[in-house]
C-alpha positions in Angstrom: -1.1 8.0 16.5 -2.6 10.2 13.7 -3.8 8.8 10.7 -4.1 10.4 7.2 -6.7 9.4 4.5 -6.5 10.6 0.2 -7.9 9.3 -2.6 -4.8 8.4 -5.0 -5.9 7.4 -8.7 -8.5 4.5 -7.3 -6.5 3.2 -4.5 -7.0 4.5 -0.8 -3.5 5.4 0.9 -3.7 5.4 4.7 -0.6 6.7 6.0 0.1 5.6 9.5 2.0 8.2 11.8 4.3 5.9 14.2 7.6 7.7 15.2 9.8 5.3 16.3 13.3 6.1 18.8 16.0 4.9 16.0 14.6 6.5 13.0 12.1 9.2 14.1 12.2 10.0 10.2 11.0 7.0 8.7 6.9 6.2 8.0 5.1 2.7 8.3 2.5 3.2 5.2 0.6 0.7 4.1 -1.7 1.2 0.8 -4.7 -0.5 0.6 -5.5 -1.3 -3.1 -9.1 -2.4 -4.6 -6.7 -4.5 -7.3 -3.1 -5.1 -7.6 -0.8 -7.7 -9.4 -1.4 -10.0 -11.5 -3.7 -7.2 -13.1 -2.2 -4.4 -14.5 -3.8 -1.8 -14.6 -4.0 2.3 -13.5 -4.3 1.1 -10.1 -1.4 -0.8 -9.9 0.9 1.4 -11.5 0.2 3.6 -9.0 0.5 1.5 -5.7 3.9 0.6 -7.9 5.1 4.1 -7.8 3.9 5.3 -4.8 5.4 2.4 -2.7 9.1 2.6 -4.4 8.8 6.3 -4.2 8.4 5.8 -0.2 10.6 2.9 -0.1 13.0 5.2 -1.7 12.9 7.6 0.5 13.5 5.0 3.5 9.7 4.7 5.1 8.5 1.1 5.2 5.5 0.2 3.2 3.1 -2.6 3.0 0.6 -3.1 0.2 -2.8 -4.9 1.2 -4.5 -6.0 -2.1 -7.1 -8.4 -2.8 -7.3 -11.9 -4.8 -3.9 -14.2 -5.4 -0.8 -12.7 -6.8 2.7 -12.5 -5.7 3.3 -12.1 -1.8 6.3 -9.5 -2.1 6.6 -6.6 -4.8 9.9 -4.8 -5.6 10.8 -6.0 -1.7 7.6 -4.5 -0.8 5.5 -7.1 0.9 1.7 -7.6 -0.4 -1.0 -8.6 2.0 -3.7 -11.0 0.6 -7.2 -10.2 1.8 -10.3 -12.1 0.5 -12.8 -10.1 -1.7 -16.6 -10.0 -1.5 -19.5 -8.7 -3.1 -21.4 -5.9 -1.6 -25.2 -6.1 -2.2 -26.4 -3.1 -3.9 
């Protein structure tokens, strides 16, 4: 497994490298967000994009994304982590 780590406009894409027998073609991504529906904002647009963009393409994605919000995004399904305050 291989692993791939960039910066994209505030959110932190970690693409995941799993080839599987049926569709050695196809990516599992999953984006990992600092914020993401309901708040609208740079950030989300570009989870948005970049997760229809793959989906479109026909690699599976999964957004993880902190706070509460909808579970599922454009048939993309959102995982809902619990934030916390780091000490400075």
């Amino acid at each position: 497994m291989t692993s791939n780590r960039a910066t994209y406009r505030g959110a932190v894409l970690r693409l995941v490298h799993r080839r599987s027998s049926t569709t050695p073609d196809r990516l599992r991504v999953a984006v990992i967000a600092e914020s993401f529906l309901p708040d609208v904002n740079g950030v989300t647009n570009s989870v948005l994009q970049a997760t229809a963009g793959l989906a479109a393409r026909g690699h599976e994605c999964v957004i993880v994304a902190p706070g509460p919000g909808p579970n599922l995004s454009d048939g993309v399904p959102v995982i809902r982590v619990r934030s916390c305050d780091i000490p400075r």
